[in-house]
Structure formats: structure tokens, C-alpha cells
Rosetta silent file (secondary structure, phi, psi, omega in degrees, C-alpha in Angstrom):
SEQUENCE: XXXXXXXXXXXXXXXXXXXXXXXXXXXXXXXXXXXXXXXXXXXXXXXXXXXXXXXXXXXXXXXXXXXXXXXXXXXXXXXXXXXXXXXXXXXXXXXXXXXXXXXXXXXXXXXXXXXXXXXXXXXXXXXXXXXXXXXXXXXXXXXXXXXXXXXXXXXXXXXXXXXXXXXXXXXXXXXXXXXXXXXXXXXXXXXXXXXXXXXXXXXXXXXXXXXXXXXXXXXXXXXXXXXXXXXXXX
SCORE:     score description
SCORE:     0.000 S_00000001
   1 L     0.000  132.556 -176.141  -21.968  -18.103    8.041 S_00000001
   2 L   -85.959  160.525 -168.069  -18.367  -17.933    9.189 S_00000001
   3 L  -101.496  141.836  177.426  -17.413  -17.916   12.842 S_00000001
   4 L  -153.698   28.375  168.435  -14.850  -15.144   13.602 S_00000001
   5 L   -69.868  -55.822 -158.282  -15.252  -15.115   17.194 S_00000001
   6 L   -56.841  -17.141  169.454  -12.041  -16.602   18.128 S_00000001
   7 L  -123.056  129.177 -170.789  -10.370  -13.250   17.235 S_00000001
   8 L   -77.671   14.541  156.087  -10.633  -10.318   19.399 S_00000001
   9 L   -89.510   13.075 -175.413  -10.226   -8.019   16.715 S_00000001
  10 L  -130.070   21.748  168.956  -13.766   -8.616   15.462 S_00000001
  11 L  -103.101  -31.038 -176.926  -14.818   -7.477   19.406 S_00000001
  12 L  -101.851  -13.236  154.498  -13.623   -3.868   18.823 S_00000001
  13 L  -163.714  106.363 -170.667  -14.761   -4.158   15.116 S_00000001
  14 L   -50.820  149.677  172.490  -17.623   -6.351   14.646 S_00000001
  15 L   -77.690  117.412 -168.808  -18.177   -8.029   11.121 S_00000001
  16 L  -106.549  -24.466  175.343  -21.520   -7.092   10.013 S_00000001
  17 L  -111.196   81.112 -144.474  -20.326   -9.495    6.829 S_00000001
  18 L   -85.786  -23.102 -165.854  -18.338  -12.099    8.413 S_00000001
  19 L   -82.233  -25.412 -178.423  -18.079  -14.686    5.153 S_00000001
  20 L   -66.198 -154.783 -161.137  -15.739  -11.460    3.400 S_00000001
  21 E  -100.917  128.879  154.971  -12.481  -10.461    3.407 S_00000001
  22 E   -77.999  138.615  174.196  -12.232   -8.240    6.833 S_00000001
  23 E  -142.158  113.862  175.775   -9.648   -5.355    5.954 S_00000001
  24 E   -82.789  123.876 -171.957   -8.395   -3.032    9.232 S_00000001
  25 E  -172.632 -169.597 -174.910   -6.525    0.250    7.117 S_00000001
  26 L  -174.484  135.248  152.974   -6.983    3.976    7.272 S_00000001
  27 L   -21.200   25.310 -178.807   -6.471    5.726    3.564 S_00000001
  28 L   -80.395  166.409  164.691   -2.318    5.933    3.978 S_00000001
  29 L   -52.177  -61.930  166.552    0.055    4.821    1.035 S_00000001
  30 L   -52.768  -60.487 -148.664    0.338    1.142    2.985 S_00000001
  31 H   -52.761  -52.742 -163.376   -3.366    1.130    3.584 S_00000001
  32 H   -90.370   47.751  170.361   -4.767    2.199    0.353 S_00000001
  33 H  -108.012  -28.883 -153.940   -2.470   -0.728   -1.638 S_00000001
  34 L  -117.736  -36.016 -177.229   -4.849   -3.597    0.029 S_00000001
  35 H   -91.531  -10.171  162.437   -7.827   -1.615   -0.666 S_00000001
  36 H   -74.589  -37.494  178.001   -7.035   -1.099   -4.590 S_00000001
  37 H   -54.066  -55.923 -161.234   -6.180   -4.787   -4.692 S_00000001
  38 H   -45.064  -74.941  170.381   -9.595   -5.491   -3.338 S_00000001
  39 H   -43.066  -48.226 -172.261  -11.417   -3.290   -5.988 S_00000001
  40 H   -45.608  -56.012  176.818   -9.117   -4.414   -8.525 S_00000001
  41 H   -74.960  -50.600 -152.521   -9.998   -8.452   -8.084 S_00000001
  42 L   101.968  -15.295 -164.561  -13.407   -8.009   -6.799 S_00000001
  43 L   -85.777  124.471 -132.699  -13.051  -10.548   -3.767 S_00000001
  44 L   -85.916  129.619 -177.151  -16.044   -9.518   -1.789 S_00000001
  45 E  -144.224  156.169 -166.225  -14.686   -7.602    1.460 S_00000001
  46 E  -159.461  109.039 -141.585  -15.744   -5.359    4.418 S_00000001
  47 E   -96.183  148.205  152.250  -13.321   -2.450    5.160 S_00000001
  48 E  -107.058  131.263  172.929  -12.731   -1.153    9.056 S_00000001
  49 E   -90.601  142.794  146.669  -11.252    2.440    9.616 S_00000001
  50 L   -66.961   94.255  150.459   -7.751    2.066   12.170 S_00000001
  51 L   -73.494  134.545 -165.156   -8.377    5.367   13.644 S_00000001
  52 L  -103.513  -41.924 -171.596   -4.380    6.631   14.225 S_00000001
  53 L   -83.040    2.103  151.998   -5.683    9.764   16.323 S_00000001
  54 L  -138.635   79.771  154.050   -7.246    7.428   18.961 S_00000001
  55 L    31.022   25.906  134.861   -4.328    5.074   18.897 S_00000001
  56 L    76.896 -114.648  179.109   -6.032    2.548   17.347 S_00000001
  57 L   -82.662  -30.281 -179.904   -3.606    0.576   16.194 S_00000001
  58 L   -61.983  -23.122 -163.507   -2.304    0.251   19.972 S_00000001
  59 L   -55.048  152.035  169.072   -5.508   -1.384   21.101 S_00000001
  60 H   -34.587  -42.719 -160.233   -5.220   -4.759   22.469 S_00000001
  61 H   -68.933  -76.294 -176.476   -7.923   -5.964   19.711 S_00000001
  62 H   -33.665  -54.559  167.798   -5.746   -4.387   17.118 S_00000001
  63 H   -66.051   -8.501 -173.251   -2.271   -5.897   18.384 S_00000001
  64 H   -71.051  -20.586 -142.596   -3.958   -9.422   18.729 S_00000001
  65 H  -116.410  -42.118 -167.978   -4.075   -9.184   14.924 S_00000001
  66 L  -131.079  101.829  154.719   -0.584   -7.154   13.824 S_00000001
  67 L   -54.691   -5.426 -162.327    2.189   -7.102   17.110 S_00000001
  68 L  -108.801   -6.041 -171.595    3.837   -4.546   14.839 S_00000001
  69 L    24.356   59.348 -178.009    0.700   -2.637   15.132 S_00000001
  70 L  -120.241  175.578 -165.075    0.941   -0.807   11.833 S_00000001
  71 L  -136.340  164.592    4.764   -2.407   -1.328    9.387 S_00000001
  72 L  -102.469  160.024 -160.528   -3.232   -2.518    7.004 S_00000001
  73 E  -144.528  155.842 -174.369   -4.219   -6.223    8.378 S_00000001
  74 E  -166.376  138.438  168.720   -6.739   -8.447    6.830 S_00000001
  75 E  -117.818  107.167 -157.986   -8.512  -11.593    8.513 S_00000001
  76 E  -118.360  137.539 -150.005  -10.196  -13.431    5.553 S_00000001
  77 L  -100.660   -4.580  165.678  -12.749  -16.123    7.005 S_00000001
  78 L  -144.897  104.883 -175.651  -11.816  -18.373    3.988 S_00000001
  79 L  -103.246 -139.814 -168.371   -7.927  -18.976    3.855 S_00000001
  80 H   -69.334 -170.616  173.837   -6.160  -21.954    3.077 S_00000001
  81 H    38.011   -2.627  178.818   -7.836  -25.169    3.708 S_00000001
  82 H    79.006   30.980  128.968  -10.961  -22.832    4.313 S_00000001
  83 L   -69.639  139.773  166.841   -9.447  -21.853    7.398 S_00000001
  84 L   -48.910  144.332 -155.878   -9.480  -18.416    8.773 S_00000001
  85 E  -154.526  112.474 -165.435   -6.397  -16.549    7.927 S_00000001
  86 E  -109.008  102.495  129.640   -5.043  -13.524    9.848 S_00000001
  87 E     4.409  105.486  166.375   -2.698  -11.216    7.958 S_00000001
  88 E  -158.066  161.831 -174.466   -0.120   -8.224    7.833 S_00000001
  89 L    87.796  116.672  164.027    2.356   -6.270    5.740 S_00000001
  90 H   -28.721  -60.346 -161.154    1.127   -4.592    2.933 S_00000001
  91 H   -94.552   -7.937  171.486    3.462   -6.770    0.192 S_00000001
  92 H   -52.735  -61.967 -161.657    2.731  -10.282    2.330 S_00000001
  93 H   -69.609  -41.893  163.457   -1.200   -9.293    1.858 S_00000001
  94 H  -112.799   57.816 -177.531   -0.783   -8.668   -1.780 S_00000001
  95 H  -116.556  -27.876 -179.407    1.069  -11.534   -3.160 S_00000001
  96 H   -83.180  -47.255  136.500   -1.984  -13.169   -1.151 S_00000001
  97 H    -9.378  -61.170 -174.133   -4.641  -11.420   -2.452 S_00000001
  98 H   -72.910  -15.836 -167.664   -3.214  -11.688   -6.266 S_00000001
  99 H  -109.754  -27.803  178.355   -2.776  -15.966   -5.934 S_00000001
 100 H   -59.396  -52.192  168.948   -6.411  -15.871   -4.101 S_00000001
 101 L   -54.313  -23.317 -167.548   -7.697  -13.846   -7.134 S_00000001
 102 L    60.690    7.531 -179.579   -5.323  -15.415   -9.786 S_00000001
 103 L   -91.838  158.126  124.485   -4.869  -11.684  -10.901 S_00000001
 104 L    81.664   16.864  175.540   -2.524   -9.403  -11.079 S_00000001
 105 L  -152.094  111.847  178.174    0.817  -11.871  -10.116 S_00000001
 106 L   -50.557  128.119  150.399    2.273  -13.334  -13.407 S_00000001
 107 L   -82.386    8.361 -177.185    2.140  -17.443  -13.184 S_00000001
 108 L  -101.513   89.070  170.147    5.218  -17.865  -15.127 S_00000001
 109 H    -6.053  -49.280 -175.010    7.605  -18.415  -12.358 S_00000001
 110 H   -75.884  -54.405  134.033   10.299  -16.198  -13.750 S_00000001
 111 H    -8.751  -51.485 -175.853    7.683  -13.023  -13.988 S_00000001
 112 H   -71.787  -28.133  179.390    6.318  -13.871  -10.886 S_00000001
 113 L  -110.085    8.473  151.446    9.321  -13.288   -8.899 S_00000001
 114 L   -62.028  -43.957 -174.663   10.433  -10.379  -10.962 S_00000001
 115 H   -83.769  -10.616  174.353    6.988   -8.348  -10.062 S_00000001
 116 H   -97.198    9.513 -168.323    8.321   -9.573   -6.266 S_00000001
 117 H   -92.328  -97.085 -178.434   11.146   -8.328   -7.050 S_00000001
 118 H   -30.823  -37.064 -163.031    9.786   -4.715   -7.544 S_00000001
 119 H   -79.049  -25.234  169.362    7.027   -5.120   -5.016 S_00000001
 120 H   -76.092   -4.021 -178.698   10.006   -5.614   -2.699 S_00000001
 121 H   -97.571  -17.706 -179.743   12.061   -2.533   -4.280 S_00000001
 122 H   -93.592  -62.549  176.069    8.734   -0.436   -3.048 S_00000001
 123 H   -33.707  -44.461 -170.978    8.780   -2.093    0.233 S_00000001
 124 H   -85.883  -17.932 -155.267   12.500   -1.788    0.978 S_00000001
 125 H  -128.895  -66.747  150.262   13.002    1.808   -0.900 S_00000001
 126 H   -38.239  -53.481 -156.451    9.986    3.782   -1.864 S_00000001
 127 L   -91.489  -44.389 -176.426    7.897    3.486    1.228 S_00000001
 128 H   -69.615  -39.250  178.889   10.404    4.391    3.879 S_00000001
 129 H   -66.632    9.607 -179.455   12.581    7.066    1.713 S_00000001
 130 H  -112.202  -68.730 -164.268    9.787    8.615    0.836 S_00000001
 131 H   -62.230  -26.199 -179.765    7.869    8.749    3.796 S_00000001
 132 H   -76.659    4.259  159.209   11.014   10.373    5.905 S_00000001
 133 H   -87.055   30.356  157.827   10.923   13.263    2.763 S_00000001
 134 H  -126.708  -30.689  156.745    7.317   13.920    4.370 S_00000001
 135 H   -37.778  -83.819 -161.174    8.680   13.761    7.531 S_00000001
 136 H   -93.804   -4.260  167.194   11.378   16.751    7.352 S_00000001
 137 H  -111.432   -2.695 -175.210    9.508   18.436    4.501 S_00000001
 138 H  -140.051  -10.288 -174.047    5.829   18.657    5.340 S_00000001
 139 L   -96.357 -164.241  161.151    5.946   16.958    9.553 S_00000001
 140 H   -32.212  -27.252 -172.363    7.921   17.767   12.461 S_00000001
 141 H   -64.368  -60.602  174.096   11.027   17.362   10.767 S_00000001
 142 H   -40.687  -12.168  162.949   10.688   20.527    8.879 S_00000001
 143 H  -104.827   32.676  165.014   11.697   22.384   11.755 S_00000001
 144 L   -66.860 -167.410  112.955   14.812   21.097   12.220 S_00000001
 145 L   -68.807  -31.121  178.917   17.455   23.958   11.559 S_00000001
 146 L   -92.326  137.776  176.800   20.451   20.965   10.088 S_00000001
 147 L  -102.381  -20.289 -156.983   18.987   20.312    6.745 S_00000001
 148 H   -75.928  -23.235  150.492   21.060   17.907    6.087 S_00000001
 149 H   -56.123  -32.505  165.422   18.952   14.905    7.210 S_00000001
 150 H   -50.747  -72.823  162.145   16.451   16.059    4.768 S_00000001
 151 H   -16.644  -63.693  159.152   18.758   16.259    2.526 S_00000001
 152 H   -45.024  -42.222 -164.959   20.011   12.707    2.331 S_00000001
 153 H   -79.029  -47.420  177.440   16.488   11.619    2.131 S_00000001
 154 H   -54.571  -17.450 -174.618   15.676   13.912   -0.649 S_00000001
 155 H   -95.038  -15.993  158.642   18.597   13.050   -2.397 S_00000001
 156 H   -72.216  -49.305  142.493   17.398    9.520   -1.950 S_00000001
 157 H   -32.445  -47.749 -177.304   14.130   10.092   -3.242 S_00000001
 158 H   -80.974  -26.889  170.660   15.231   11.344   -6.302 S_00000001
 159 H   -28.837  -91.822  173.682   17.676    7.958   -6.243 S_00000001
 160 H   -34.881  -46.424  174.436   14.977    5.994   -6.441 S_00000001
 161 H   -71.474   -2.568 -172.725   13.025    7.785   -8.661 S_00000001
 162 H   -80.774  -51.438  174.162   15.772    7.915  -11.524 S_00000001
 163 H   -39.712  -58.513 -173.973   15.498    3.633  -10.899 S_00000001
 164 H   -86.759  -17.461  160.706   11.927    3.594  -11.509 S_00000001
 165 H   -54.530  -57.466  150.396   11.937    6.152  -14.274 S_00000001
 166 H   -65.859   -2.534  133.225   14.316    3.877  -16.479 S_00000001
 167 H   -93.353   11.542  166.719   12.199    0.984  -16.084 S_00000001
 168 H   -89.281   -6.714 -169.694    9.157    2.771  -17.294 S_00000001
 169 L   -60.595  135.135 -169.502   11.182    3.741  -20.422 S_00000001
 170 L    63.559  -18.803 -152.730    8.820    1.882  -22.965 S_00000001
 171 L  -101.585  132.479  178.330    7.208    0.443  -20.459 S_00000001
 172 L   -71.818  -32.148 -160.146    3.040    0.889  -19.955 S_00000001
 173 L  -144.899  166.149 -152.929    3.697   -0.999  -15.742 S_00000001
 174 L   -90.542  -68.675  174.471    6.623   -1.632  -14.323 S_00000001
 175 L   -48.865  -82.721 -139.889    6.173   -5.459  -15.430 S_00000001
 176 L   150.835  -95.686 -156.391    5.611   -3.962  -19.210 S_00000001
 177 L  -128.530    0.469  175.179    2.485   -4.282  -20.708 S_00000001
 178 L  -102.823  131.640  141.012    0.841   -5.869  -17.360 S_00000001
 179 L   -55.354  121.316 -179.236   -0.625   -4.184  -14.470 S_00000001
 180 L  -140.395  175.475 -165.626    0.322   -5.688  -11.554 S_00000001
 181 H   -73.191   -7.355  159.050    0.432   -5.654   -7.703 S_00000001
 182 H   -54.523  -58.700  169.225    4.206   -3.992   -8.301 S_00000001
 183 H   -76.562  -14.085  160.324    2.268   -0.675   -9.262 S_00000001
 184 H   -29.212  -72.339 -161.241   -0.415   -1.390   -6.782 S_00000001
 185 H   -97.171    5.849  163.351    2.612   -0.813   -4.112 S_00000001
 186 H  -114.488  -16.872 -173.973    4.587    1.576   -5.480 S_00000001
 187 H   -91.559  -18.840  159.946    2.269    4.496   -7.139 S_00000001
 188 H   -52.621  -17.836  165.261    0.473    5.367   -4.090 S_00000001
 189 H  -105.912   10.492  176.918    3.632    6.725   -2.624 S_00000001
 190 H   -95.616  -40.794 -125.509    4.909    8.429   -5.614 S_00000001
 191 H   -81.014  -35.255 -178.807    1.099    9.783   -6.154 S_00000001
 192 H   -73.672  -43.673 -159.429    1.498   10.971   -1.957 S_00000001
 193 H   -59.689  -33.895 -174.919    5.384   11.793   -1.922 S_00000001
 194 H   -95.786  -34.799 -179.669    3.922   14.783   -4.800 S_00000001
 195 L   -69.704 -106.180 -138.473    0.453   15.319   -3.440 S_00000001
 196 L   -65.859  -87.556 -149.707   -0.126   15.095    0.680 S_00000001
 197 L   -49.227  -34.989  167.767    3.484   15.839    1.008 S_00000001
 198 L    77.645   22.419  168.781    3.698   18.361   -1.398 S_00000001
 199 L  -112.136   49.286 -159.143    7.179   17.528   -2.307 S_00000001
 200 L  -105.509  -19.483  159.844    7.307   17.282   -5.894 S_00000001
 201 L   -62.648  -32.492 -153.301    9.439   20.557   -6.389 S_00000001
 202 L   -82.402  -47.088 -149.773   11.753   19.440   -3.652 S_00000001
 203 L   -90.329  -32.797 -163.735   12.314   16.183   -5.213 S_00000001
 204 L    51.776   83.083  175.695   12.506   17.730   -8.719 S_00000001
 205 L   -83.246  -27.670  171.123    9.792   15.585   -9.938 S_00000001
 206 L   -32.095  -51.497 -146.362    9.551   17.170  -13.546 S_00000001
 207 L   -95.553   34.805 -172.992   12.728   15.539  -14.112 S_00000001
 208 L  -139.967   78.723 -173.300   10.786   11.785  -14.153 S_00000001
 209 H   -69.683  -58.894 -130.832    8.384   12.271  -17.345 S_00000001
 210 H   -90.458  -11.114  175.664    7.495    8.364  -17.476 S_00000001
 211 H   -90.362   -7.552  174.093    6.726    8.103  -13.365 S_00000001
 212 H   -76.193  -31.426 -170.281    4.552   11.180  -14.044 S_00000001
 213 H   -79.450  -59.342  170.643    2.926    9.481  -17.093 S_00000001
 214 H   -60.017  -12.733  162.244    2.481    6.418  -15.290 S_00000001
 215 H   -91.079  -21.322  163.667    0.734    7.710  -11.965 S_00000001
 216 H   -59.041  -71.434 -157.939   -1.571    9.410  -14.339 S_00000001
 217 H   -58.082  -25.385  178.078   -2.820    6.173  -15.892 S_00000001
 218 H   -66.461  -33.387 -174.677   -2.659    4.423  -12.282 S_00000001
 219 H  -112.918    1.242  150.120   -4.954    6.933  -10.578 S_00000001
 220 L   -77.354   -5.487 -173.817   -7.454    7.002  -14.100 S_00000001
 221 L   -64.439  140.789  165.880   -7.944    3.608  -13.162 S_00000001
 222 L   -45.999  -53.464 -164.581  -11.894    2.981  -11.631 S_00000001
 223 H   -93.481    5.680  167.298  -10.852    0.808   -8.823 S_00000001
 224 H   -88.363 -133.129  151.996   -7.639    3.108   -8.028 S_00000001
 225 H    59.478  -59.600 -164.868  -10.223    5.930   -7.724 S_00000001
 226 H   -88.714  -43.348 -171.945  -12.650    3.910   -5.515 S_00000001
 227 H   -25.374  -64.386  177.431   -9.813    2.468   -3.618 S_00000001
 228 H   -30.818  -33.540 -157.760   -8.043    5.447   -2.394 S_00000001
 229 H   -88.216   14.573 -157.958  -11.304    6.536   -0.535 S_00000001
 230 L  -124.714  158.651  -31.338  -11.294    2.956    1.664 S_00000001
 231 L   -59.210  170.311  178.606  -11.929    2.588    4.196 S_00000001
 232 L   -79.583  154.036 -154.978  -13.849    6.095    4.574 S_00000001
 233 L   -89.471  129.551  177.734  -12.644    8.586    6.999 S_00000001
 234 L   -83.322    0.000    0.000  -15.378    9.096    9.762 S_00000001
């Protein structure tokens, strides 16, 4: 049985499995990327909800784990050397995930930093531009009266999405003919930026057939399906 005392994040949420993977998230675009890896590999894990509407993420327990106190964070009780290993950032946690698993990260050096390549074009591109077009089109934002920050973002959005629509041309994944932790981290924000936000008119998503084709087959997947739902909302 592993010892996971030594971190005060397992005082505000105890391990009832201690030998798994712990994973701290809430169902967000970042969140649910760590918890689709997990189903995806199989490496045996035990999900926490990060409540955001009682701060959470602010708690002491919580910052002992992430100072940036954003989720999702994962303390996995057998890291390297079979040391305990505490974790954050979405594309850190699954480049770690995919070499713990051997899955889902190409071993041919030149592949491998191609899909980290992408997973870092979702990190750097996708996740923020996206989320401020939920910001001024579906949050607080929306009441500005100057449109024009929206505007720039939306016109950003659409940027991006022209980029990843011509590499899907032919393409089944992003990678080609592999699934890999590159669609892991990027279709949960296109699949939100059109859903929760409700900005797929705004965006003129129509005018992206192959990122439309490909978040269908990404959310027909089983463990994209169970993922989304992790941890559950109380």
C-alpha cells in the first residue's frame, strides 16, 4: 500500500485507492484531456472533483499540489524510480501518461515530437483563443458594448481552425492514421468552443467539414464518452 501522506492534498481529498493514479479535475476542456487519457490507456486511477464554485482550486491543499492553481493535477504513487510523482499542465501530464502507458505518443523520435508539436499548437492556440470566444460570446464578456475584442478572438478562432482543417485533409488524426494524445488535447475544445459555448455559428464552423468529421469520430470513441463525465459533478 502506498504512503501518500506527505502531501496535503490527499488531507482535503483522501485516497480511498492510494496505489492509483490520483487525478484532481472538474469536467472542463483541460480537465477532461487527463481523464480520456486515463480511459484510453487503462492505468488504474481514482478521480477527485476541484469544485471551482467553492474555490477549490485556491485551497491550501490544492496549491500545495499546482501554485498555478488551475486543475487538472495528478499525484501518481508510482513515478519514476517508484517514487511518488506530483503533476500539472494538461500537455506535461499527457506526454507522461502516454510514455507511462507506451500508448498513444509515437516512439519514432521524429513522430514523437511532431504529435508535441501539435499538442503544443492546442496548448499555445486552441485552448486560450477559444476559451476568450466563450468569454465575450457566452460569459461576461458578452456584455461588453465594443465588439471588437470579440472580434479579434473570433477571427482568431476561425485562424486556427482553417490550420487544423488542412491538416485533417486526408487525414483520419491529426498524426494521420494514429490516434494520439494531439487529439486528446485539442478536440475537447473544438467539441466545447461549438457545444457549451454555443459558438459554432459565430465562428462559422460549417466552413471546417474535416474538424467536424473528426470530432465526430473523437467523441464515438468509448473512453471519450466515459471520459468526458470524470470526475462526476456532485
Amino acid at each position: 500500500m502506498s504512503d501518500l501522506s506527505a502531501f496535503p492534498i490527499t488531507q482535503k481529498w483522501p485516497a480511498a485507492h492510494p496505489d492509483r493514479i490520483q487525478l484532481y479535475s472538474l469536467p472542463t476542456p483541460n480537465g477532461v484531456k487527463v481523464s480520456i487519457m486515463l480511459e484510453e490507456t487503462g492505468l488504474p486511477y481514482e478521480p477527485h472533483l476541484v469544485r471551482f464554485d467553492s474555490q477549490d482550486q485556491m485551497s491550501p491543499a490544492f496549491l500545495s499540489l499546482n501554485p498555478n492553481n488551475k486543475i487538472p493535477a495528478i499525484l501518481d504513487p508510482h513515478g519514476p524510480g517508484g517514487k511518488p510523482l506530483a503533476l500539472f499542465e494538461s500537455g506535461a501530464i499527457l506526454i507522461y501518461l502516454a510514455d507511462k502507458a507506451g500508448r498513444l505518443l509515437p516512439q519514432e523520435p521524429a513522430a514523437r515530437y511532431e504529435t508535441i508539436q501539435w499538442l503544443m499548437f492546442q496548448m499555445a492556440g486552441i485552448g486560450p483563443m477559444f476559451g476568450q470566444v466563450g468569454f465575450f460570446h457566452k460569459f461576461a464578456g458578452r456584455d461588453f458594448e465594443d465588439k471588437r475584442p470579440r472580434d479579434r478572438y473570433v477571427a482568431e478562432a476561425r485562424r486556427l481552425l482553417g490550420v487544423l482543417e488542412e491538416r485533417l485533409a486526408g487525414r483520419d488524426w491529426i498524426m494521420g492514421d494514429d490516434y494520439t494524445i494531439a487529439d486528446i488535447a485539442t478536440f475537447p475544445w473544438v467539441r466545447n468552443l461549438v457545444g457549451f459555448y454555443e459558438a459554432g455559428e459565430l465562428v462559422g464552423f460549417a466552413d471546417f467539414p474535416n474538424v467536424a468529421r473528426v470530432l465526430a469520430a473523437f467523441v464515438a470513441r468509448p473512453a471519450v464518452a466515459r471520459g468526458l463525465e470524470i470526475p462526476k459533478r456532485a
